[in-house]
Short mmCIF file of the C-alpha atoms (twelve columns), coordinates in Angstrom:
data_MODEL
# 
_entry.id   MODEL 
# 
loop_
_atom_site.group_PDB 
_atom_site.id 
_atom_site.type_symbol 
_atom_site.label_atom_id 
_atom_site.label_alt_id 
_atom_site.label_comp_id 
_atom_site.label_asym_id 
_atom_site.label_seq_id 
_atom_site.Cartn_x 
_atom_site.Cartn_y 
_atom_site.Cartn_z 
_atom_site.pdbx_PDB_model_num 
ATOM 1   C CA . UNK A 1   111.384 95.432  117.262 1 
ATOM 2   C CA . UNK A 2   109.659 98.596  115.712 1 
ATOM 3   C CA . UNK A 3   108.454 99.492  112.577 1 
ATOM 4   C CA . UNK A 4   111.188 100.487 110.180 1 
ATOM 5   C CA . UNK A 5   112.075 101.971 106.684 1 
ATOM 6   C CA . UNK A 6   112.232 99.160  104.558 1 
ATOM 7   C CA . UNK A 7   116.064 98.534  103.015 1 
ATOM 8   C CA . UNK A 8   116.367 95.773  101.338 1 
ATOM 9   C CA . UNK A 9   120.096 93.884  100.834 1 
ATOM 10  C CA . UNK A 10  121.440 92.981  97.413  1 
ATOM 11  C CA . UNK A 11  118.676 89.781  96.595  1 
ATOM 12  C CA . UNK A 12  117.995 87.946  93.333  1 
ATOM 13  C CA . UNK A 13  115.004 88.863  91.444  1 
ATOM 14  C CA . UNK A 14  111.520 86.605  92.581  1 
ATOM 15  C CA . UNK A 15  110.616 83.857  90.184  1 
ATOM 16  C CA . UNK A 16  107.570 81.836  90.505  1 
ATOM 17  C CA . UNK A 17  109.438 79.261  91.966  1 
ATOM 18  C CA . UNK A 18  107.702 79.285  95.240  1 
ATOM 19  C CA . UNK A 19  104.918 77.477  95.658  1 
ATOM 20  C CA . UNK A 20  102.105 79.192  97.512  1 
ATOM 21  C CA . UNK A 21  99.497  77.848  99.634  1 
ATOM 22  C CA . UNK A 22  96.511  79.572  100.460 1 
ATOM 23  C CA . UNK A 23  95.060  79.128  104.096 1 
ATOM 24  C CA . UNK A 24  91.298  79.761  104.575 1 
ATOM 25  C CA . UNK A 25  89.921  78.669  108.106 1 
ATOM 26  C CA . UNK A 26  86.140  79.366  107.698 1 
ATOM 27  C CA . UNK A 27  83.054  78.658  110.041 1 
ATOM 28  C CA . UNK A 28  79.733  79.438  108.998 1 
ATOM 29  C CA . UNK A 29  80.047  81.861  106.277 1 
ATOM 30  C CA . UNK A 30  79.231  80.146  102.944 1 
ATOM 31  C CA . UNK A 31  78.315  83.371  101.045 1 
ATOM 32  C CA . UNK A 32  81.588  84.942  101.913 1 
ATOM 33  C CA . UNK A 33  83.747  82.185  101.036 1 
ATOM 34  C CA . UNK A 34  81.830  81.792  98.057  1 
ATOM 35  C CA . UNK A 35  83.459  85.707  97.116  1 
ATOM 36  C CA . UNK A 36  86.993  84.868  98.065  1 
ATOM 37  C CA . UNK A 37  87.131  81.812  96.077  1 
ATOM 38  C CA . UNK A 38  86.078  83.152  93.392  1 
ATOM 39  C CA . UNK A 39  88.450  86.376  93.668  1 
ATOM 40  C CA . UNK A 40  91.031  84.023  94.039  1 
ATOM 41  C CA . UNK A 41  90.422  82.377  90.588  1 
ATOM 42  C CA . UNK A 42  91.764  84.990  88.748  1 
ATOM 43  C CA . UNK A 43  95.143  85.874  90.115  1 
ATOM 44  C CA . UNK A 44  97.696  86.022  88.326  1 
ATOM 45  C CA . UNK A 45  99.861  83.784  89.857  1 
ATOM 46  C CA . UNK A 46  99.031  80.082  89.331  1 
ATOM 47  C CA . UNK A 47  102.057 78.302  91.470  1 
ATOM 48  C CA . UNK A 48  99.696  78.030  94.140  1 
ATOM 49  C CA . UNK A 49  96.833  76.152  95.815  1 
ATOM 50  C CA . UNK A 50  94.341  76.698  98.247  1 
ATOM 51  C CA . UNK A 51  93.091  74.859  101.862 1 
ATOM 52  C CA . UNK A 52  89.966  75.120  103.166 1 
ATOM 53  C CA . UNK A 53  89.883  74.173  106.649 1 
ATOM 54  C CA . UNK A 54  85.961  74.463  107.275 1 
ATOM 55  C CA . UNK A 55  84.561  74.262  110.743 1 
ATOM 56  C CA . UNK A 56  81.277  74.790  109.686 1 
ATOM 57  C CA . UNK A 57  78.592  71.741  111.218 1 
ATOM 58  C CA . UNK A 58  77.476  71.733  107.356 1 
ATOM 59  C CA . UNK A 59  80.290  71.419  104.710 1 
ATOM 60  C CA . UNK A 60  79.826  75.066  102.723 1 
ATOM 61  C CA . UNK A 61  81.438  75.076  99.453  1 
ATOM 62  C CA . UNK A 62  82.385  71.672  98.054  1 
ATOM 63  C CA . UNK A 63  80.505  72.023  94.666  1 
ATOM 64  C CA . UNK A 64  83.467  74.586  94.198  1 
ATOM 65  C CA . UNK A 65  86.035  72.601  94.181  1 
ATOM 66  C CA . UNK A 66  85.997  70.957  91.531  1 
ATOM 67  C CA . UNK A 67  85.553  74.045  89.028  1 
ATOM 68  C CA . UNK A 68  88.363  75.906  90.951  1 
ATOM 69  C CA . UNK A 69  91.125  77.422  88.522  1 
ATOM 70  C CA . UNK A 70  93.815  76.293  91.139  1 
ATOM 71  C CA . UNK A 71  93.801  73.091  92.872  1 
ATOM 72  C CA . UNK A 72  91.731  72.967  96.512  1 
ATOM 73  C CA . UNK A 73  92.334  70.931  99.775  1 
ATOM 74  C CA . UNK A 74  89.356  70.450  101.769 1 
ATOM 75  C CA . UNK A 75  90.266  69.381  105.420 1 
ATOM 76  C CA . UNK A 76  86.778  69.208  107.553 1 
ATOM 77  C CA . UNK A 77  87.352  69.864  111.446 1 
ATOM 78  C CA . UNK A 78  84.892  69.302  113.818 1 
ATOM 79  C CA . UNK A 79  86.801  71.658  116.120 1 
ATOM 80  C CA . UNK A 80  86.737  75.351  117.055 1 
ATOM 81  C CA . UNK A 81  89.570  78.124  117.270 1 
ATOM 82  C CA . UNK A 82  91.376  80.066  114.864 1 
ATOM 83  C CA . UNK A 83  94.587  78.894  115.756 1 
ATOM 84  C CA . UNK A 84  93.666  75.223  116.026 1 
ATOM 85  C CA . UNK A 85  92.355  75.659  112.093 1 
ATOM 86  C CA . UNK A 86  95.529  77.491  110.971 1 
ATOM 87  C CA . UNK A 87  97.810  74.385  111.926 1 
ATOM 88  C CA . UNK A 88  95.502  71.854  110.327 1 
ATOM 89  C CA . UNK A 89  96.260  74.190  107.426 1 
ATOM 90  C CA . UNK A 90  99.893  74.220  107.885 1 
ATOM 91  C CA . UNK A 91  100.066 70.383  108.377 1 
ATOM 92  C CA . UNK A 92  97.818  69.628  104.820 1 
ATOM 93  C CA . UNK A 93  100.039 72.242  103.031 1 
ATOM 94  C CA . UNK A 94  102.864 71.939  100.634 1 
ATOM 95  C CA . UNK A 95  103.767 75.450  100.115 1 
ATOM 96  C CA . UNK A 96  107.072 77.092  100.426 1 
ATOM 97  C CA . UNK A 97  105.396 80.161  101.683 1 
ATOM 98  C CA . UNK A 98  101.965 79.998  103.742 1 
ATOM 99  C CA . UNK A 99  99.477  82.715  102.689 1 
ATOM 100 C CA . UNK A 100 96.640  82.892  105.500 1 
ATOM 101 C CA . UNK A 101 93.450  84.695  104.617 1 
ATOM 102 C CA . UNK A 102 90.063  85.147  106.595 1 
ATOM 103 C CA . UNK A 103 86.925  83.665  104.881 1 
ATOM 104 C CA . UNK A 104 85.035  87.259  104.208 1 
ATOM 105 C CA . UNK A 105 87.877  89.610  102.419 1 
ATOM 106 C CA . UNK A 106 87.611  90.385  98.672  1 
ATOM 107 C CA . UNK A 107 90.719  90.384  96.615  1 
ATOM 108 C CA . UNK A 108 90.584  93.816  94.302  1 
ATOM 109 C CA . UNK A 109 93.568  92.679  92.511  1 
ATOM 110 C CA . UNK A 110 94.782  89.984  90.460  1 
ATOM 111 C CA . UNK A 111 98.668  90.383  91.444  1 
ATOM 112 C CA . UNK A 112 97.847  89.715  95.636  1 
ATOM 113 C CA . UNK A 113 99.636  86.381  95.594  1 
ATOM 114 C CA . UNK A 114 102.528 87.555  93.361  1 
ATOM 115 C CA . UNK A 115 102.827 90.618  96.236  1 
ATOM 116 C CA . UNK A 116 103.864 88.457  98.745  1 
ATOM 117 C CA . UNK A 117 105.333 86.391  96.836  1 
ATOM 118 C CA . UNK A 118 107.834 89.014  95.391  1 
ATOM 119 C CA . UNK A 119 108.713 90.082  99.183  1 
ATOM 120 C CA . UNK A 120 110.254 86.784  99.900  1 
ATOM 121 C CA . UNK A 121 113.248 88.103  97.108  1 
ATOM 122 C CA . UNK A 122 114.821 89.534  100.309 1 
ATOM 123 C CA . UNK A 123 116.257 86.310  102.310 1 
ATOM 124 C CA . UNK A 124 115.611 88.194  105.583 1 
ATOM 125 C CA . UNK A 125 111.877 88.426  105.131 1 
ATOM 126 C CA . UNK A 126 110.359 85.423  107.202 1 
ATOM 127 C CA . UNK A 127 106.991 86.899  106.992 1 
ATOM 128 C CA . UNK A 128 104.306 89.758  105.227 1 
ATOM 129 C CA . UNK A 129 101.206 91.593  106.431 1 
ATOM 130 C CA . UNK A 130 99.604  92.701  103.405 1 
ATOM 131 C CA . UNK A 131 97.246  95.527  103.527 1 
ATOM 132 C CA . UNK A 132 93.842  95.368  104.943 1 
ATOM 133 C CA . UNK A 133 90.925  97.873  103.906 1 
ATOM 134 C CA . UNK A 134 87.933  97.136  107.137 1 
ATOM 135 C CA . UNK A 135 84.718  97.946  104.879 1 
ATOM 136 C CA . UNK A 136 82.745  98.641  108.064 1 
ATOM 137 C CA . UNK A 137 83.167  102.029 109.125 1 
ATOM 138 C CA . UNK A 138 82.777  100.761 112.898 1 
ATOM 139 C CA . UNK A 139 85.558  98.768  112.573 1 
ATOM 140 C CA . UNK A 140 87.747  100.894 110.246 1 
ATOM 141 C CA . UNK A 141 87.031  103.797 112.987 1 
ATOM 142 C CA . UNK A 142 88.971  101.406 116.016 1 
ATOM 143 C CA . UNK A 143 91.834  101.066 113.715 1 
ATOM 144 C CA . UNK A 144 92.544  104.305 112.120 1 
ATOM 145 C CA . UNK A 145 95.631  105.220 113.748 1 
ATOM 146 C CA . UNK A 146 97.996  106.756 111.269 1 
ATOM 147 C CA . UNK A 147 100.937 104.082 112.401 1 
ATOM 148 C CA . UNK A 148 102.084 100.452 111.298 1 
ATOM 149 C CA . UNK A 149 100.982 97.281  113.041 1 
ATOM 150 C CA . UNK A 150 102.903 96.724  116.128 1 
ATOM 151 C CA . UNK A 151 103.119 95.248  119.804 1 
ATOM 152 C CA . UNK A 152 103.748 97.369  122.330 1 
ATOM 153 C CA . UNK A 153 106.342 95.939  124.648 1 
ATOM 154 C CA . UNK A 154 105.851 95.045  127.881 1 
ATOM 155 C CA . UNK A 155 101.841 96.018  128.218 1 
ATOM 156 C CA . UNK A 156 101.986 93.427  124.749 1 
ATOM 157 C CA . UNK A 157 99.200  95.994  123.485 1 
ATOM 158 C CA . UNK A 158 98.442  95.068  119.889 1 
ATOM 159 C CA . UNK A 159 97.435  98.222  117.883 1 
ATOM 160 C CA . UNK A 160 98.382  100.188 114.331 1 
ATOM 161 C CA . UNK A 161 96.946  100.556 111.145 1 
ATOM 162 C CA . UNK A 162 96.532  97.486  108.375 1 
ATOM 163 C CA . UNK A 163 95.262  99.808  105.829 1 
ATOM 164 C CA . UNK A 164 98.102  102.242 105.613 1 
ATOM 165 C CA . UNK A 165 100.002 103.021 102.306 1 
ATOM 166 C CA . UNK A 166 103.476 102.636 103.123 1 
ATOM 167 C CA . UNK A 167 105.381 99.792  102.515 1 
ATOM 168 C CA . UNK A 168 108.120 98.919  105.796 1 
ATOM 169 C CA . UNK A 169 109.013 96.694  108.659 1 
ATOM 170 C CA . UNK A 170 106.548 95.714  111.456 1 
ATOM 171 C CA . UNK A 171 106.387 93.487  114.439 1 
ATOM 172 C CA . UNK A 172 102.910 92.589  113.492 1 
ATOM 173 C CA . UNK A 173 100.544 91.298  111.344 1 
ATOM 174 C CA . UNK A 174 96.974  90.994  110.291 1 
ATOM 175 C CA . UNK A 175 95.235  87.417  110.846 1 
ATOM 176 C CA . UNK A 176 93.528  87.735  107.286 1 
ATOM 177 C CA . UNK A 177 96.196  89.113  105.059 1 
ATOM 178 C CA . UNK A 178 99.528  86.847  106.332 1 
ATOM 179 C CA . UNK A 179 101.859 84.751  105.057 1 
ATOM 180 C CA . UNK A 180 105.134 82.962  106.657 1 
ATOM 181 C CA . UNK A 181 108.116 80.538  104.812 1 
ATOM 182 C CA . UNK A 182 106.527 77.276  105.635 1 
ATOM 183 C CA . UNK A 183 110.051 76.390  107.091 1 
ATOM 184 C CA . UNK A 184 110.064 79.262  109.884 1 
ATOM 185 C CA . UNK A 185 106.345 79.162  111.062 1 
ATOM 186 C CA . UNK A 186 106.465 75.122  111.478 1 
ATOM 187 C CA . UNK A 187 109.929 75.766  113.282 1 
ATOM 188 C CA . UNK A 188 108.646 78.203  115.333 1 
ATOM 189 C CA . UNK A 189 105.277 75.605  117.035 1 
ATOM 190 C CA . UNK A 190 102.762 76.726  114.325 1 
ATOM 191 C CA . UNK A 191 100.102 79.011  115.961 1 
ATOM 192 C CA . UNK A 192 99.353  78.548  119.818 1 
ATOM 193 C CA . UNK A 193 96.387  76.776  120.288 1 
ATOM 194 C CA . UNK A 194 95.744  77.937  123.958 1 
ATOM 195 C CA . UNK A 195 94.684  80.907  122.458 1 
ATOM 196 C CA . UNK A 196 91.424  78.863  121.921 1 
ATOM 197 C CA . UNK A 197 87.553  80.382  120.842 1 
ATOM 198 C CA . UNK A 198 87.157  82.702  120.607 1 
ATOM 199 C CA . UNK A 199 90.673  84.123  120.405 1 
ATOM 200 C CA . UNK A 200 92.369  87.723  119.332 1 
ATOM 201 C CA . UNK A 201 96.190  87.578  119.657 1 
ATOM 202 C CA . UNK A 202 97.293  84.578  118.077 1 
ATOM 203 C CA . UNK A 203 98.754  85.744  114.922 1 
ATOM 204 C CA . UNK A 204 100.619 88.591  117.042 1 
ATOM 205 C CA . UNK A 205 102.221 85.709  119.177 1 
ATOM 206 C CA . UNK A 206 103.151 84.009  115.652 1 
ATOM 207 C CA . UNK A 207 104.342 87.997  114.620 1 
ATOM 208 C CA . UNK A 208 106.546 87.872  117.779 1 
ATOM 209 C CA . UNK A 209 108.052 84.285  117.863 1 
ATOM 210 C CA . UNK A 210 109.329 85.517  114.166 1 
ATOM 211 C CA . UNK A 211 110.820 88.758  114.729 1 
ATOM 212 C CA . UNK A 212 112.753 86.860  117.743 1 
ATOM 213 C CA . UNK A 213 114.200 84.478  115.569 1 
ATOM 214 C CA . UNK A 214 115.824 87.212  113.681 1 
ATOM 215 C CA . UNK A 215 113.450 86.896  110.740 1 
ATOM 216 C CA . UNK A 216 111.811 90.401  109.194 1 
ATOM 217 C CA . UNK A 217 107.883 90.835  108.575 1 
ATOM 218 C CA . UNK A 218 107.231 93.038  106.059 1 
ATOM 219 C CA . UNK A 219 103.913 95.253  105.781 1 
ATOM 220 C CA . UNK A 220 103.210 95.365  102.267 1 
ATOM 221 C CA . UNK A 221 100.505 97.796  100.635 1 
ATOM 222 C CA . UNK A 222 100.439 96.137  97.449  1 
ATOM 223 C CA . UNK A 223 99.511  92.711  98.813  1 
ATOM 224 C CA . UNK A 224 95.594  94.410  99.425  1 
ATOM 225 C CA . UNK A 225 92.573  92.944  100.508 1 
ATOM 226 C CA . UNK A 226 89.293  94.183  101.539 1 
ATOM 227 C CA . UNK A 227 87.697  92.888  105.016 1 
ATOM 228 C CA . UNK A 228 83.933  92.425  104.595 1 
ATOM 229 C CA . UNK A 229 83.616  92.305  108.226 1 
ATOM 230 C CA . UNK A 230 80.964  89.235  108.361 1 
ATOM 231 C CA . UNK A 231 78.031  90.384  111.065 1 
ATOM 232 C CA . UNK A 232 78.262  86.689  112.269 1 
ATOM 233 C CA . UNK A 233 80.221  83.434  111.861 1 
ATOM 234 C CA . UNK A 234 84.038  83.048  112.335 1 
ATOM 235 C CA . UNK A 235 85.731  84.687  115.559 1 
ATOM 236 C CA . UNK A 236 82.407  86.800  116.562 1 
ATOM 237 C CA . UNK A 237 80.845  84.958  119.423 1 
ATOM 238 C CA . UNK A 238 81.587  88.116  121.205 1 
ATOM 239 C CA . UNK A 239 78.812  90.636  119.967 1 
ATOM 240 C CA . UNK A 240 79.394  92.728  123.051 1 
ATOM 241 C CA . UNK A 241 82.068  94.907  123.516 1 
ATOM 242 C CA . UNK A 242 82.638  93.980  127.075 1 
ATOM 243 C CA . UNK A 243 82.819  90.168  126.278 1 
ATOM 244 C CA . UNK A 244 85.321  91.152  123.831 1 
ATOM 245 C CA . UNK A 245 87.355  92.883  126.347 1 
ATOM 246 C CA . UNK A 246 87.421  89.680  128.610 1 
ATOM 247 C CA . UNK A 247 88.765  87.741  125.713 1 
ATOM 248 C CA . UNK A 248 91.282  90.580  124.688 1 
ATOM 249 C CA . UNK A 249 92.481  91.168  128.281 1 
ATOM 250 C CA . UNK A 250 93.123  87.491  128.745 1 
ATOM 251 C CA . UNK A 251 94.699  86.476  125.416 1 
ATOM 252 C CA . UNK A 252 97.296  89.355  126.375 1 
ATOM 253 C CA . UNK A 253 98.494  87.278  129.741 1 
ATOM 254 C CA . UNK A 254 99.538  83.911  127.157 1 
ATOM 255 C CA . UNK A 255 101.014 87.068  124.549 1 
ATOM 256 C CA . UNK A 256 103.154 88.040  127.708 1 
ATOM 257 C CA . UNK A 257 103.547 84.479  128.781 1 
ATOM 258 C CA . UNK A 258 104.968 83.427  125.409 1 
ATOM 259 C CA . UNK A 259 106.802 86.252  124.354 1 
ATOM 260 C CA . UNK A 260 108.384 88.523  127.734 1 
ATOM 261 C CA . UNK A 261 110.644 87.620  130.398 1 
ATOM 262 C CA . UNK A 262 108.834 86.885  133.804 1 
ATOM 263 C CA . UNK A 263 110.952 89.940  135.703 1 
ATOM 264 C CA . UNK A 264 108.752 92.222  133.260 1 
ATOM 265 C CA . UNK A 265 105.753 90.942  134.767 1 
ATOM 266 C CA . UNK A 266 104.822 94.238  137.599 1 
ATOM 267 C CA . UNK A 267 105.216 96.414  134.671 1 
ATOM 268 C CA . UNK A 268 103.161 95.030  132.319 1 
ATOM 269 C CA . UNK A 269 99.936  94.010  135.571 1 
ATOM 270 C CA . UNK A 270 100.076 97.390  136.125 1 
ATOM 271 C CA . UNK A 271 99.979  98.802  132.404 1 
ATOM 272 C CA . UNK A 272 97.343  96.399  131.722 1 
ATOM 273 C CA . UNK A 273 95.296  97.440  134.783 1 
ATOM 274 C CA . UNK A 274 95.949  101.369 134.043 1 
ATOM 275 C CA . UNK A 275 94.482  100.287 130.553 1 
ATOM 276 C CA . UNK A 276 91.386  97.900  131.942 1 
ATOM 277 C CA . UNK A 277 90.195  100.629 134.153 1 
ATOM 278 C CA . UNK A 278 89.860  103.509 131.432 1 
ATOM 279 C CA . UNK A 279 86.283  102.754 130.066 1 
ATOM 280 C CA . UNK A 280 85.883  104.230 133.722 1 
ATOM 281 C CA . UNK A 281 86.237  107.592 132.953 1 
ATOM 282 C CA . UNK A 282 83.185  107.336 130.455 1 
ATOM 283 C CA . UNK A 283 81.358  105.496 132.923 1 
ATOM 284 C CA . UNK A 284 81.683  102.289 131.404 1 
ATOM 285 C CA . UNK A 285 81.877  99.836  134.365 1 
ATOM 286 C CA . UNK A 286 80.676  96.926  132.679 1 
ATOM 287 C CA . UNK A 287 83.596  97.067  130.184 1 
ATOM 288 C CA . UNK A 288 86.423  98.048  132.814 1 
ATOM 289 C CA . UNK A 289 85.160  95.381  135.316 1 
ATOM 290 C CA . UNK A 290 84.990  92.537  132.283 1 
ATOM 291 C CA . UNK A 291 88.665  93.686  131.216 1 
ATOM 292 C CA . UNK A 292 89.775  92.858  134.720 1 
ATOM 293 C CA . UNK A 293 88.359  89.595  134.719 1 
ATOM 294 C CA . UNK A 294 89.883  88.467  131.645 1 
ATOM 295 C CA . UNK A 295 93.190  89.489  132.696 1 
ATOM 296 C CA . UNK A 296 93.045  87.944  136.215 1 
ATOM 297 C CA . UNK A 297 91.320  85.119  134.584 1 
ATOM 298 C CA . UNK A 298 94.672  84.835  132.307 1 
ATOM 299 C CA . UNK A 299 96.931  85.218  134.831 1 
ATOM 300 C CA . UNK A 300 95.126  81.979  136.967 1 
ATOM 301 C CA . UNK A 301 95.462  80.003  133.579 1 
ATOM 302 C CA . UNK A 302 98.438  80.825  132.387 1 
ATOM 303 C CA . UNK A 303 100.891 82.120  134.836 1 
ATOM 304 C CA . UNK A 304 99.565  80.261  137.972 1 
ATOM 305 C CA . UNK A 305 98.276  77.454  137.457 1 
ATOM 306 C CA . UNK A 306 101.018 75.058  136.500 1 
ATOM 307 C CA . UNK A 307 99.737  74.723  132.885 1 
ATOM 308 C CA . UNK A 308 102.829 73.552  131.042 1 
ATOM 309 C CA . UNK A 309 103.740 76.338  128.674 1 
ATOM 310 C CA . UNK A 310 104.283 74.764  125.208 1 
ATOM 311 C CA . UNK A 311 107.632 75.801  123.672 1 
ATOM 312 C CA . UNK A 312 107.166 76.623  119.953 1 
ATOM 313 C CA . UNK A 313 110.586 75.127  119.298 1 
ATOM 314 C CA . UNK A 314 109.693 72.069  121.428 1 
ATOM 315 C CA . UNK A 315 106.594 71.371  118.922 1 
ATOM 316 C CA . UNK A 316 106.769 71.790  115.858 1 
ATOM 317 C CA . UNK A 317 103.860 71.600  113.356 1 
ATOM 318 C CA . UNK A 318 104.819 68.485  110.985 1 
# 
């Protein structure tokens, strides 16, 4: 599925009805957190609450909870992955729709809940990427594309542009500015928790899983946020670009795994090896050689080795 012109069907107008929750998986990035919470305080709509799902080896903002405008769960989880906090979330929260959002993103506006909550008026919208501005130039310049979040078939190549203007269909999303019906994500196995620490494609996988259960995700501009871009804490163990690449090139294999029949599997080894060997032409050894090992290093774990793969629909998250 590609991105599309959005055209919505005959739908009754949103009400505030739906009760959001607010997902924030954090891990060692008080300060930040401090800055979302307190954006979040002011929006204007109140049928919501927020979860805090803090892996952090020292609990960070409980003196907030209490003064918090909208009412706070604080789940405390001596684990580690992004995916593995995102289903505690799911599991402590009551929401109709779940709104994930990274710990270090400032919210410019006070209508970001009611955005995604007003694209749920269309029935055939399981899921919304809101808009997301990177505030780091370095990471704003690997973005910039001029398209709309997608997967690539076959080579499952995430790429595309969260900061774009136009509202429309994608087959992707954007870990910090997401939010599924409760119903469809817990249907579909919550996030994947092979995808582990550090990780990079789980919320594609979740993207994916939707769109094949017939469900729409739609990229809304309205629903904006601002990405800080923390220098440390959260996902970024990998401060080196070719540790990154390991990680990247071996999430991809369980992307495939999940998400493409097996008879696709030449084409998309020898996209991804085409694409693992380019840092070559600059040179860049260390990065093509590291992109090779995470992909073999995928393929061993998650196409050879007998690991049994988890069917979404076999597990549900309660």
């Amino acid at each position: 599925m590609t991105a599309s012109k959005r055209s919505l069907r005959a739908a009754p107008a949103m009400s505030d009805s739906l009760f959001i929750s607010v997902i924030i998986p954090t891990l060692g990035r008080p300060q930040y957190l401090r800055r979302t919470l307190a954006d979040l305080q002011s929006q204007s709509y109140t049928n919501a609450e927020i979860v805090i799902v803090d892996q952090s080896i020292e609990p960070e903002v409980t003196d907030l909870i209490a003064a918090s405008r909208l009412p706070v769960r604080y789940v405390r989880d001596h684990g580690r992955g992004a995916a593995r906090s995102r289903n505690l979330g799911v599991h402590e929260a009551k929401g109709d729709i779940l709104l994930f959002l990274d710990d270090d993103v400032e919210i410019p506006g006070a209508d970001f809940i009611l955005e995604h909550a007003r694209a749920y008026a269309d029935a055939s919208v399981g899921g919304v990427c809101g808009r997301t501005v990177e505030l780091r130039a370095d990471i704003r310049s690997k973005t910039a594309s001029g398209s709309r979040l997608s997967v690539y078939p076959i080579v499952c190549l995430s790429s595309g542009d969260a900061s774009l203007e136009t509202e429309g269909f994608v087959n992707n999303v954007k870990g910090g500015n997401m939010s599924f019906r409760a119903g469809i994500l817990r249907g579909i196995g919550g996030f994947d928790e092979r995808f582990g620490f550090p990780c990079i494609y789980e919320e594609a996988d979740v993207a994916l899983k939707v769109c094949r259960q017939g469900h729409l995700i739609l990229f809304s501009p309205k629903a904006v946020v601002y990405h800080i871009g923390a220098p440390s804490g959260g996902q970024r163990v990998c401060g080196v670009n070719a540790d990154r690449r390991f990680v990247a090139y071996r999430d991809r294999v369980l992307l495939f795994a999940n998400n493409c029949p097996r008879w696709q599997f030449p084409l998309f080894l020898v996209g991804n090896l085409a694409l693992a060997a380019r840092p070559l032409a600059h040179f860049r050894v260390r990065e093509a050689s590291s992109a090779c090992e995470g992909l073999f290093a995928g393929i061993r774990k998650y196409l050879l080795s007998g690991e049994l793969h988890r069917s979404s629909t076999e597990s549900p998250v309660p």
